[in-house]
N, C-alpha and C positions, 0 to 999 in steps of 0.2 A: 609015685603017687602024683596022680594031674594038683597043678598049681589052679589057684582061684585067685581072684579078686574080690576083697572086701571093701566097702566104706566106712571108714570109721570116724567118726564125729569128735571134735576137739571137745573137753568137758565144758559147760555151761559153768558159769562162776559161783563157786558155793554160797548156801543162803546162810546170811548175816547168824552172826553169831549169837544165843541168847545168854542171857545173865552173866555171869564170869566164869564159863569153863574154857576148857582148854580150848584157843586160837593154834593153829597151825603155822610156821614161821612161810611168811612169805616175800612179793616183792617189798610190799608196804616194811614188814621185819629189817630188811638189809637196809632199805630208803631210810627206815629211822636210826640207824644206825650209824652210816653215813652222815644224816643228818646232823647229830649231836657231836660226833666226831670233827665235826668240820668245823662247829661252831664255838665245843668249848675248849678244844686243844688248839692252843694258841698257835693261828697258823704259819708262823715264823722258826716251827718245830717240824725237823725231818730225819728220817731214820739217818744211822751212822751208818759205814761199810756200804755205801751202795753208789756206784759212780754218778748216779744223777739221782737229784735232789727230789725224795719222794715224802711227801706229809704222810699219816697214818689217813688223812680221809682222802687223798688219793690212790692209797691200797685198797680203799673200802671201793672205791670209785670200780679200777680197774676190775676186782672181783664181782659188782656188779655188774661191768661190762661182760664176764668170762659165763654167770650164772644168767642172762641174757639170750649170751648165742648158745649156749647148751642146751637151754627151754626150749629154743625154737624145734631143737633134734628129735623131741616127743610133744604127744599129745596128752601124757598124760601131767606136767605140773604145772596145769593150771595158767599156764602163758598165754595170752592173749595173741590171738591170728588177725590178720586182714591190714588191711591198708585204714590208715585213722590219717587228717588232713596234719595235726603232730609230727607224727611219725614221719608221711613226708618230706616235711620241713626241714625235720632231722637227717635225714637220709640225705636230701639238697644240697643241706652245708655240710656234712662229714663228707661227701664226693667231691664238695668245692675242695677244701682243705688235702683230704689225698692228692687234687691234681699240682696243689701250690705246691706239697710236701714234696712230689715228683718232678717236678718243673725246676723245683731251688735246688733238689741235689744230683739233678741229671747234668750240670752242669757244677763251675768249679765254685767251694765255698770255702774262706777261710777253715781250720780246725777247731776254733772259738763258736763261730756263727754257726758251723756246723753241729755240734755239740749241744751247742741251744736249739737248733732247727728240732734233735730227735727226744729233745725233752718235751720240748713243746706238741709236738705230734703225739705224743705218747698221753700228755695230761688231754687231748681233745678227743683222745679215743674213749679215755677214764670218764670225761664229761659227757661224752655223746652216750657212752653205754649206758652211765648212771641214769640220766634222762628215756630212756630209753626201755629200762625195765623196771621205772615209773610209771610208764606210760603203757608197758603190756602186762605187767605185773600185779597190777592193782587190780584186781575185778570187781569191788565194791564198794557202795559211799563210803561206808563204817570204816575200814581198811586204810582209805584217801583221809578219812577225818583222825583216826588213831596216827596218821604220818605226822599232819599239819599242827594236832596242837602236840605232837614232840616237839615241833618246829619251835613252835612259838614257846614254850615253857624254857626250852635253849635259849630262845631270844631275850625271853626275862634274866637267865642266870649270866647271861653275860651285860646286860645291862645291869646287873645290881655292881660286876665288878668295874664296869664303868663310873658306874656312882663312885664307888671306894675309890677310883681311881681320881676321878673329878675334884670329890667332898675333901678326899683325906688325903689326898698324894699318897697313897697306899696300892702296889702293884697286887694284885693277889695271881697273876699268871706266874709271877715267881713258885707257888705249892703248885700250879698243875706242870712242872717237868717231869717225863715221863723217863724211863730207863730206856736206853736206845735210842733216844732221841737228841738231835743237838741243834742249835740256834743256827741257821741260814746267814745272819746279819746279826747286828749290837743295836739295831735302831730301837729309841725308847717308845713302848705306846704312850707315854706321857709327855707331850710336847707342851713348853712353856716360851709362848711368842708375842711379843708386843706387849706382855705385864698380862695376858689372859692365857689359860689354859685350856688344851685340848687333849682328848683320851682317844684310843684305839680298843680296848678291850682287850678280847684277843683277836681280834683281829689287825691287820698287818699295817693300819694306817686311822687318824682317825674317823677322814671322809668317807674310808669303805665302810667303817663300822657305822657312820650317819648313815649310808646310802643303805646297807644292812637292817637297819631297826627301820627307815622307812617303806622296805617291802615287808618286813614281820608286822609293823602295825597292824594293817588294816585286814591280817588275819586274826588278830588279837581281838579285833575289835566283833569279826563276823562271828566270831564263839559266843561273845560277852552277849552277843543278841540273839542268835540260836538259843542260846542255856534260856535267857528270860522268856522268850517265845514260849518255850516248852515247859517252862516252871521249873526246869531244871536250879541247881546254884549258880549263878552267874559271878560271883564277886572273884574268884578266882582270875578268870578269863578279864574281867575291867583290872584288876588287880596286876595280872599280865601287858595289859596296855598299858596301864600306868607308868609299869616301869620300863616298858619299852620307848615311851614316848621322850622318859627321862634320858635313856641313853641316847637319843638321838641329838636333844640338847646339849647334851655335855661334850656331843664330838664338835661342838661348836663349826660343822660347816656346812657349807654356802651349798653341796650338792647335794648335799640330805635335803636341807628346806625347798629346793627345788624340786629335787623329786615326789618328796610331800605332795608339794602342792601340786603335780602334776596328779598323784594318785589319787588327791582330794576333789580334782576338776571332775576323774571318771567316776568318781563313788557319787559326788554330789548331783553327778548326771543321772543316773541311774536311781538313785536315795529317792521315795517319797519326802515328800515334803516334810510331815511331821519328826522323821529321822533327820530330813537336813537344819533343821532347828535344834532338834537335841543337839547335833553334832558341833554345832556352831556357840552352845550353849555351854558345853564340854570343853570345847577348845579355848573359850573365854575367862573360865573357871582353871583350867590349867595353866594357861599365862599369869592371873594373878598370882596362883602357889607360888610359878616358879618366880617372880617378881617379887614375892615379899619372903621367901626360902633364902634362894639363891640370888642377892642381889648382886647386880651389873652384868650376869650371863644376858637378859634380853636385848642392854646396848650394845654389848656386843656383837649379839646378830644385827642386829640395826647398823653397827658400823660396816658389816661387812657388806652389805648391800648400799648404803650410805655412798660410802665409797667407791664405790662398783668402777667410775671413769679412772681413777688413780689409783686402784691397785696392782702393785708391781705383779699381783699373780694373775692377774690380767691378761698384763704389757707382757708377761711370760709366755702366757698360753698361745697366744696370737703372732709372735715374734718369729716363728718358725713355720709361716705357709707358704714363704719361698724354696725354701730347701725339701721341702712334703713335695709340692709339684714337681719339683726338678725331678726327685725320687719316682717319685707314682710315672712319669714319662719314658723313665727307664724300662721299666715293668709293667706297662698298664693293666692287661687281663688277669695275670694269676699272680703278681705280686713277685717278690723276691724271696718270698719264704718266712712262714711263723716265726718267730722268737733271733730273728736273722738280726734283727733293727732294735738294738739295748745300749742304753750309756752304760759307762760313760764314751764309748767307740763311736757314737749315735748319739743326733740332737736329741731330744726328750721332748714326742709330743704328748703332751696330756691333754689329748684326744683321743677316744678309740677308736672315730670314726677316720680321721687320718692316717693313726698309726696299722689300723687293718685293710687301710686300702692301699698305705705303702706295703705293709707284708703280705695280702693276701690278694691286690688287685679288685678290678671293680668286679670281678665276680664272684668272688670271696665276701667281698662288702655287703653286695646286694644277697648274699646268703644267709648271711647274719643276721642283718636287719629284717628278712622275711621270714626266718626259726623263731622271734619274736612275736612278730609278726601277725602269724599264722594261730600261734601259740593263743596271741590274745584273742582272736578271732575264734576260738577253739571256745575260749569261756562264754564268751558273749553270746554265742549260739547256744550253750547250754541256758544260759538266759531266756532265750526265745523256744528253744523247747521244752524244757523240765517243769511239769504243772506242779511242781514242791518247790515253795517259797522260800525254803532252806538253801536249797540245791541252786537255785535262779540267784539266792546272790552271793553264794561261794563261788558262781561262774564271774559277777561281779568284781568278786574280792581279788582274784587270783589271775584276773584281766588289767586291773588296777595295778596292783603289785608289779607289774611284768613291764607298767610304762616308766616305772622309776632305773632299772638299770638303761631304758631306750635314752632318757634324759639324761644318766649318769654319766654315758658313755660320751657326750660330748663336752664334760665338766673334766674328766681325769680319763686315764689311760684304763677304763675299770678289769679287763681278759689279767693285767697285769697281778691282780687281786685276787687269789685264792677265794676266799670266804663270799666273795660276793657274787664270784664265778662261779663254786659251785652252787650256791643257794638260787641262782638263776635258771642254771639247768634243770634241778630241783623242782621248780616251781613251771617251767616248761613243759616236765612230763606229767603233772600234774594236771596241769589244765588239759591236755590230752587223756590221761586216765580218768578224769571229770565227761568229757566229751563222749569217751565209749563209755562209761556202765550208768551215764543217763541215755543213751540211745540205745542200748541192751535193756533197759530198763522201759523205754516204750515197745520194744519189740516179743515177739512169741517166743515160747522157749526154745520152738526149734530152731529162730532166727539167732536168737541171740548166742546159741550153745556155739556159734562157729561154722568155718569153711568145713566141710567131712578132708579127708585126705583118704587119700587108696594105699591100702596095706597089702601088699602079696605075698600069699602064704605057700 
């Protein structure tokens, strides 16, 4: 029988769901799953029996990676085709990273450094895919909104154990141990330093958990004013800021209030006027609680900027841009290789932007910072296109969000942090699944259904 050629059309993104029947598990399904995974099992928790150190939301990572390349094999679930500026991005720095990964072990690497080199390769693959099939996976706002306030309802539950942890010296990640799983390290999330105390949650430090609640905020916050817009319940969604705003006080650091404040520079850019009065109204109102709540938490922060010339964490941070250059000289284009560069064998920069240009060279660097990048760029144009005012400032929100790990990364070593790694990626594909199904959304249906591909029968 003669062979044909047909054209066959990728499916156009199914329409929005009504009332509460049955949803179909998709990318957004596995994204919140991952999601929650990442956020309330405590990320200093990894399976046992397994030669390299794998969390349970890096299983989740890696099988979103696997259910990814599989989608792309058919047209028929529902996987998003074409070239998105995201996607790109993505693709930029996972080729940077292949080249470092093949550059460091084409040649000789200790068995240590080596070991670390293919763990580390292995979590950028998990991170790159997760992002990834965020970003093709999601075909519609509802989809993108059912991810983000998972996100954020996570964000509240691990800030109320924040709280317990702050209020009460009370761990409560002690009841989430999971069978299978064992402790990486004995480090406490509750650090008690200088007569003040600081919490981690569950996540693996307290500053990642500050840098953590300061990118879920100002999702928190874009629900609490979507809900009121629409006459929806809003107190939920404030109620979720609230306590997210709480955990980001109690990890008492200096790179959460930074990156705050960098997120607050872009929303208040953006914010009509009358929202930047609320917002500044809000934040006034929240300072007195926590002043007359918890007193001596806001000297604290005060001292830690107070001091800013004489702290030894400082005179720490800085004290190693001799030995960084000597390093980066060695290796300048592709670096020496991911996870190559660990104390105690290795100085400790808590830098990311030092420590990934010693491991990954300036090309690796410059990939990083433009996956970011791009990323925010990605939201901000749904700004400028999306004639729904909802939609114009979730691309706001989730642009904001994205400049706090860019800040964080020159406060602490942040790639070295689970939780705040993946929630970055997270939020990456994000703003690229934001980007296609509002510009599917100004297009016809035949445009938006996809490339055709030719099937031969």
């Amino acid at each position: 029988m003669a062979k044909t050629v047909t054209e066959v059309e990728s499916p156009p993104a199914p329409p929005a769901p009504s009332g509460r029947g049955f949803v179909r598990a998709d990318g957004a399904t596995l994204a919140m799953v991952f999601a929650v995974v990442l956020l309330v099992i405590p990320a200093r928790l990894v399976f046992v029996g397994l030669p390299l150190s794998i969390s349970p939301a890096n299983l989740v990572a890696l099988i979103s990676a696997a259910v990814w390349l599989f989608a792309h094999f058919t047209v028929t679930l529902n996987m998003a085709k074409g070239r998105t500026p995201v996607r790109t991005g993505i693709f930029a720095y996972a080729t940077s990273m292949i080249a470092t990964f093949g550059f460091a072990t084409y040649g000789f690497l200790p068995a240590d450094e080596l070991g670390l080199a293919d763990h580390a390769f292995i979590l950028i693959i998990a991170n790159v895919g997760l992002a990834l099939l965020v970003c093709d996976g999601i075909r519609s706002p509802e989809r993108l909104d059912f991810l983000l306030k998972c996100v954020v309802l996570a964000g509240a539950f691990i800030s109320v154990i924040g709280a317990f942890q702050y209020l009460f010296n009370i761990d409560l990640t002690n009841f989430l141990e999971l069978p299978g799983l064992r402790y990486t390290s004995e480090d406490a999330t509750i650090i008690e330093r200088g007569g003040g105390r600081r919490v981690g949650s569950t996540t693996g430090h307290p500053i990642e958990f500050g840098v953590v609640c300061s990118m879920l905020l100002p999702i928190a916050v874009h629900y609490g004013y979507k809900a009121r817009l629409r006459g929806e319940p809003a107190l939920r969604w404030w109620g979720c800021a609230g306590l997210i705003g709480l955990g980001l006080m109690f990890s008492v650091s200096r790179s959460a209030v930074l990156g705050l404040a960098a997120v607050s520079l872009v929303l208040l850019i953006g914010w009509p006027s009358r929202r930047r009065l609320q917002a500044l109204l809000v934040t006034l109102g929240f300072l007195v609680v926590i002043r007359v709540a918890v007193p001596g938490l806001l000297g604290t922060f005060y001292s830690l900027f107070a001091n800013f010339g004489n702290d030894d964490s400082i005179r720490y941070r800085t004290h190693d841009y001799d030995v960084a250059v000597a390093e980066i000289s060695r290796h300048p284009w592709l670096g020496r290789g991911v996870g190559t560069w660990y104390a105690p064998k290795h100085q400790v920069f808590d830098n990311q932007y030092i420590l990934s240009t010693v491991e990954t060279g300036y090309i690796g660097i410059v990939a990083f910072a433009m996956m970011f990048l791009i990323a925010i760029y990605a939201g901000l144009r749904v700004r400028y296109l999306s004639p729904d005012p909802g939609t114009r400032d979730l691309g706001l929100t989730l642009s904001a969000c994205l400049v706090a790990p860019l800040v964080g990364s020159a406060t602490f070593d942040l790639l070295s942090f689970a939780t705040v790694t993946g929630l970055a990626y997270l939020l990456i594909g994000a703003n690229g699944a934001l980007l296609r199904t509002t510009e599917a959304g100004l297009q016809g249906p035949a445009q938006a259904s996809g490339p055709t591909v030719p099937v031969t029968r």
